[in-house]
C-alpha positions in Angstrom: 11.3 7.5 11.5 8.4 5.7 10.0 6.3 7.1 12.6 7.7 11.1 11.5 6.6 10.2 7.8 2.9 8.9 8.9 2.9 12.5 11.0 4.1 14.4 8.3 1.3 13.2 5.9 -1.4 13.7 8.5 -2.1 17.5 8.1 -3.9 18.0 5.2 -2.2 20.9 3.6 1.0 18.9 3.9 -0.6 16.2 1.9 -2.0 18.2 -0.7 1.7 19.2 -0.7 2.4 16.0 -1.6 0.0 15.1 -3.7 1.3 17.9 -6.4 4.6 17.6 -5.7 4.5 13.4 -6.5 3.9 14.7 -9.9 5.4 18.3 -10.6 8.8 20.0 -9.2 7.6 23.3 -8.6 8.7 26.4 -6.4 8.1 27.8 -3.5 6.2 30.9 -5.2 4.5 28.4 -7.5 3.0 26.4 -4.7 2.0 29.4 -2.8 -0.4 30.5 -6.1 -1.6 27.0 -6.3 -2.6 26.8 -2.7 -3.3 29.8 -2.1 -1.9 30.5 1.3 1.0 32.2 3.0 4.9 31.6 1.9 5.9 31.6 5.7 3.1 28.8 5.9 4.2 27.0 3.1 7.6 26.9 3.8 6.7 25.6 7.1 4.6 22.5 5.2 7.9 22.0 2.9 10.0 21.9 6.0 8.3 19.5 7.8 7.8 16.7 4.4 11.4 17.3 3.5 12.8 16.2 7.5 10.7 13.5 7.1 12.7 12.1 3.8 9.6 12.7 1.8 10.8 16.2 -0.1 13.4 17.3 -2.3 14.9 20.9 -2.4 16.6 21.9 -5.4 18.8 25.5 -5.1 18.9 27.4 -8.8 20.3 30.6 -8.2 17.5 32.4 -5.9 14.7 30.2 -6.4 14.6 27.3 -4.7 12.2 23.7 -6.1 10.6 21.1 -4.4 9.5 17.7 -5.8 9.2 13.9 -4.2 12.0 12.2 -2.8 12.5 10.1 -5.8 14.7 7.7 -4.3 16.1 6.0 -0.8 13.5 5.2 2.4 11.3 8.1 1.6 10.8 7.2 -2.0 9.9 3.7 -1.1 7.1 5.0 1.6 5.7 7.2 -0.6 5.2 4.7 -3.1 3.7 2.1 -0.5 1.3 4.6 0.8 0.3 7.5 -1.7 -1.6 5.1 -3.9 -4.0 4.3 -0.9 -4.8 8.5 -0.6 -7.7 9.2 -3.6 -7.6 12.7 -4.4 -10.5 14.8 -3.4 -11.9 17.8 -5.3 -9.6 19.9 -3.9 -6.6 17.5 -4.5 -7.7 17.7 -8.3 -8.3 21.3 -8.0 -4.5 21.8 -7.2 -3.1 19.5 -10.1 -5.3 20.7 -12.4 -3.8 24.3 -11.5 -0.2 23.0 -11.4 -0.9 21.4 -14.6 -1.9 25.1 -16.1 1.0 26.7 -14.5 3.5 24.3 -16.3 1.7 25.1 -20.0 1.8 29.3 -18.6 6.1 28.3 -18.4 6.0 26.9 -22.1 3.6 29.8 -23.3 5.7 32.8 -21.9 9.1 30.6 -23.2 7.5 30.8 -26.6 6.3 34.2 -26.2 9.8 35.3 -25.2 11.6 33.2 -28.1 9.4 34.9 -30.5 9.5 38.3 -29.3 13.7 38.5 -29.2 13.8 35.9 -32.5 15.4 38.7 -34.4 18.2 39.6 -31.8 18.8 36.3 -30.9 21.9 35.3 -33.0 23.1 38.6 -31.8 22.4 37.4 -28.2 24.0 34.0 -29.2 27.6 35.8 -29.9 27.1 37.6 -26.5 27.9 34.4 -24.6 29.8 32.2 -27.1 32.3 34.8 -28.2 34.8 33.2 -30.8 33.5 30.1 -30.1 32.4 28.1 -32.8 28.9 25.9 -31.3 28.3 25.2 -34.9 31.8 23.3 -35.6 32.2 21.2 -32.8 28.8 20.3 -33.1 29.8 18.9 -36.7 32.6 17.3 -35.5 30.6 15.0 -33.5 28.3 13.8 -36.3 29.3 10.2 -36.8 30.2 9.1 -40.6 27.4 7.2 -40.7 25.0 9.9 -40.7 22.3 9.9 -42.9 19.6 12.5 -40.9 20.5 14.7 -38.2 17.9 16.6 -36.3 18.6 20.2 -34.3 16.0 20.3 -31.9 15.1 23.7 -30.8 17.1 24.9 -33.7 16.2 28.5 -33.2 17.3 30.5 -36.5 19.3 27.5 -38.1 22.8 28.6 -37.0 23.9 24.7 -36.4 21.5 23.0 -39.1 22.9 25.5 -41.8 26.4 23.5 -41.1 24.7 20.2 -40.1 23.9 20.7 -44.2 27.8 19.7 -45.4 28.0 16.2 -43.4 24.2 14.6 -43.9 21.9 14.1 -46.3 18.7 15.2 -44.9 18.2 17.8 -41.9 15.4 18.1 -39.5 15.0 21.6 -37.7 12.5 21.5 -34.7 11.4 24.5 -33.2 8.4 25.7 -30.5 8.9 29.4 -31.8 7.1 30.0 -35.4 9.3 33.3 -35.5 12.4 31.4 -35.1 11.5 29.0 -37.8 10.3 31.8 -40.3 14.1 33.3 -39.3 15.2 29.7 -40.2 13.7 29.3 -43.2 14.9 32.4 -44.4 18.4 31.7 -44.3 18.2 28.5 -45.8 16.5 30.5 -48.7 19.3 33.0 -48.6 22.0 30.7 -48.3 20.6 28.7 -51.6 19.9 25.6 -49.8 18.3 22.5 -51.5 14.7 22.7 -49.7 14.9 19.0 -50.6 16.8 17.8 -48.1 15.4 20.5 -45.1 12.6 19.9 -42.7 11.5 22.7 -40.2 8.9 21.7 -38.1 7.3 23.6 -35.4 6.5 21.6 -32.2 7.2 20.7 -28.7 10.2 19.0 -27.4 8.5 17.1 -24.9 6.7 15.9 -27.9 8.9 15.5 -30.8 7.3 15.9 -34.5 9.6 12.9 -35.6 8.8 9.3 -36.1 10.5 6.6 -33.9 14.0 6.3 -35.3 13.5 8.7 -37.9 17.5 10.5 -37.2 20.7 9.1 -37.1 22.3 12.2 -35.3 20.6 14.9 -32.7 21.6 18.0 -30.9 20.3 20.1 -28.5 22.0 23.4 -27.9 21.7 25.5 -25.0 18.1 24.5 -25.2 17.8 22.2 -21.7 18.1 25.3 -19.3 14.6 26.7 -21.0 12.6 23.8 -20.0 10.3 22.6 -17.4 11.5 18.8 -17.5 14.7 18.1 -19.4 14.8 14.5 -18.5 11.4 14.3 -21.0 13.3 15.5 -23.2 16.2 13.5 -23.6 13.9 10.8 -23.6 11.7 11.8 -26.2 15.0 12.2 -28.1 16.2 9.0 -27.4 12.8 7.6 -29.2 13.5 9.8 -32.1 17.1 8.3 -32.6 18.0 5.0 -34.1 19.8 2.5 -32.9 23.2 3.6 -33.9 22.1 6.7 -33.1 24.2 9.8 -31.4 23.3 13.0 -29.5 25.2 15.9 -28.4 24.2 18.1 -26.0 25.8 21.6 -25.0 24.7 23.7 -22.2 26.2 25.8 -19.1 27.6 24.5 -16.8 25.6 25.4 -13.0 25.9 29.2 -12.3 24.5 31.8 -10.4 24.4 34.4 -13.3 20.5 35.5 -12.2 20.2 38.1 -15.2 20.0 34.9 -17.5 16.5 34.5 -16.2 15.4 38.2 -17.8 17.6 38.5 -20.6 17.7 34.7 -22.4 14.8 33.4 -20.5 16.6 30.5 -19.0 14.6 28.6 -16.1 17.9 26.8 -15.2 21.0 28.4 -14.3 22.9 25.5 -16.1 23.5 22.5 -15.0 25.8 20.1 -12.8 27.7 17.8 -15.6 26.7 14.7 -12.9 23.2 15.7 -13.1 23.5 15.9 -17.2 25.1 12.4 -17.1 22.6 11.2 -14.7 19.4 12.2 -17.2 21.6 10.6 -20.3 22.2 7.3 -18.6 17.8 7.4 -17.4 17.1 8.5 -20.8 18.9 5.5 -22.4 22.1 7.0 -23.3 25.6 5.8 -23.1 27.7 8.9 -22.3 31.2 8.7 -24.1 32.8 12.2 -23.7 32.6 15.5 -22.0 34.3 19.0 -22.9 33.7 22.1 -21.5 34.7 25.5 -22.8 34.9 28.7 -21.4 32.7 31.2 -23.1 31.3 35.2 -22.0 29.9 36.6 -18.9 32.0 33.8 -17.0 30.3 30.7 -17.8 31.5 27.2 -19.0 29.8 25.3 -21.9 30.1 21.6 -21.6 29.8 19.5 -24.9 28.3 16.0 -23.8 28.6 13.4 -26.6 26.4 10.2 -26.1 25.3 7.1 -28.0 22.0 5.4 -27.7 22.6 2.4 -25.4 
């Protein structure tokens, strides 16, 4: 088997392959821009890293990702060997263009977020229905709350609420037309400024000092990014050490018309793969509900402290 591995890296397409993929989890149609070559060709590359334990598929609806084994026999090798491979020009060439087609995911997510900002409460009620996101949000808040945070609050549906059980709030959005939207209904809604925060910013990259919130929550927000494991750990700097999160999000699906009409880059989520990112991000995962909502989904509710 070892001997497999040492074959599979030996063709250099395969470990330029590898080279991106140690760092990015990209698609099949990704790859094929970055190299520049055939899909049939590519696919043949893929194949032949992940029989050798080196590769990772990952199935969301039709599209299927690759990234490093990041764990077991192949994960080991990889880290034994890769650092002894120096990246050429065209080895840079490739992660500098991976690298740019990462930022082109978070530009046209902002683009889209600001383009439907004023239809997106209405789009909101589409899936959720009757249910009330807001409410069981707040019933999550521990007592002890002093600043909760909404991150990726879109038009301030949940911080509104958030509003009734803290005494400062912290809104956190990448869209400046959702946060205009946000601000707005605060001003409507004739509440204190004083105690509000909206700041405009990447998750990945939280606007928020170390242990500056008590209380977070990220709602239906993971399925629009690149890297939610980032993002849970960014969160869990932003949190102190009594600190709480909530997250809600879909349950895995294979609705495919998410991707064009809400812009998701997931198709939800397995709950063991939520709990798995909690527990890496430095979480303490206490309780799980899920709820049935429109177009046949599941919401799950995931309540975690910081460990």
């Amino acid at each position: 088997m070892v001997l497999l591995r040492f074959k599979a890296l030996s063709d250099a397409t395969r470990l330029r392959l590898m080279h991106i993929l140690l760092h990015y989890e990209l698609s099949v149609n990704e790859l094929v821009t970055i190299l520049g070559m055939g899909q049939s060709r590519i696919s043949r590359h893929l194949k032949i890293l992940t029989e050798a334990g080196l590769l990772t598929s990952r199935r969301d609806g039709l599209w299927v990702f690759y990234s490093s084994s990041a764990q077991g026999v192949g994960h080991d090798f990889l880290q034994a060997v890769m650092p002894f491979v120096h990246p050429d020009t065209v080895m840079m060439a490739d992660a500098a263009a991976a690298e740019r087609m990462l930022e082109d995911r978070a530009s046209k997510t902002r683009q889209f977020f600001n383009s439907i900002a004023e239809n997106w409460d209405e789009l909101n009620s589409e899936i959720l229905g009757p249910f009330d996101l807001p409410g069981a949000v707040c019933e999550r808040v521990p007592a002890s709350c002093v600043t909760a945070a909404d991150l990726g609050c879109g038009t301030g549906t949940v911080l509104a609420r958030l509003f009734s059980q803290c005494e400062k709030v912290i809104g956190v959005d990448g869209s400046a037309r959702m946060l205009d939207l946000c601000r707005r209904r605060f001003r409507e809604e004739s509440i204190a400024e004083d105690r509000l925060s909206l700041r405009i910013g990447e998750l990945a990259h939280l606007p928020l000092c170390d242990r500056e919130a008590d209380f977070a929550c990220i709602n239906l927000v993971l399925h629009h990014l690149s890297d939610p494991l980032v993002v849970l750990r960014e969160t869990r700097r932003i949190l102190s050490r009594q600190g709480a999160l909530v997250v809600a999000d879909f349950l895995q699906h294979d609705d495919e018309t998410m991707r064009t009409r809400y812009g998701d880059l997931w198709l939800g989520f397995p709950r063991e793969t939520l709990a798995a990112w909690l527990d890496e991000a430095g979480f303490v995962l206490r309780k799980t509900d899920s709820r049935s909502v429109g177009r046949g989904l599941t919401l799950l509710l995931m309540t975690a402290t910081v460990a």
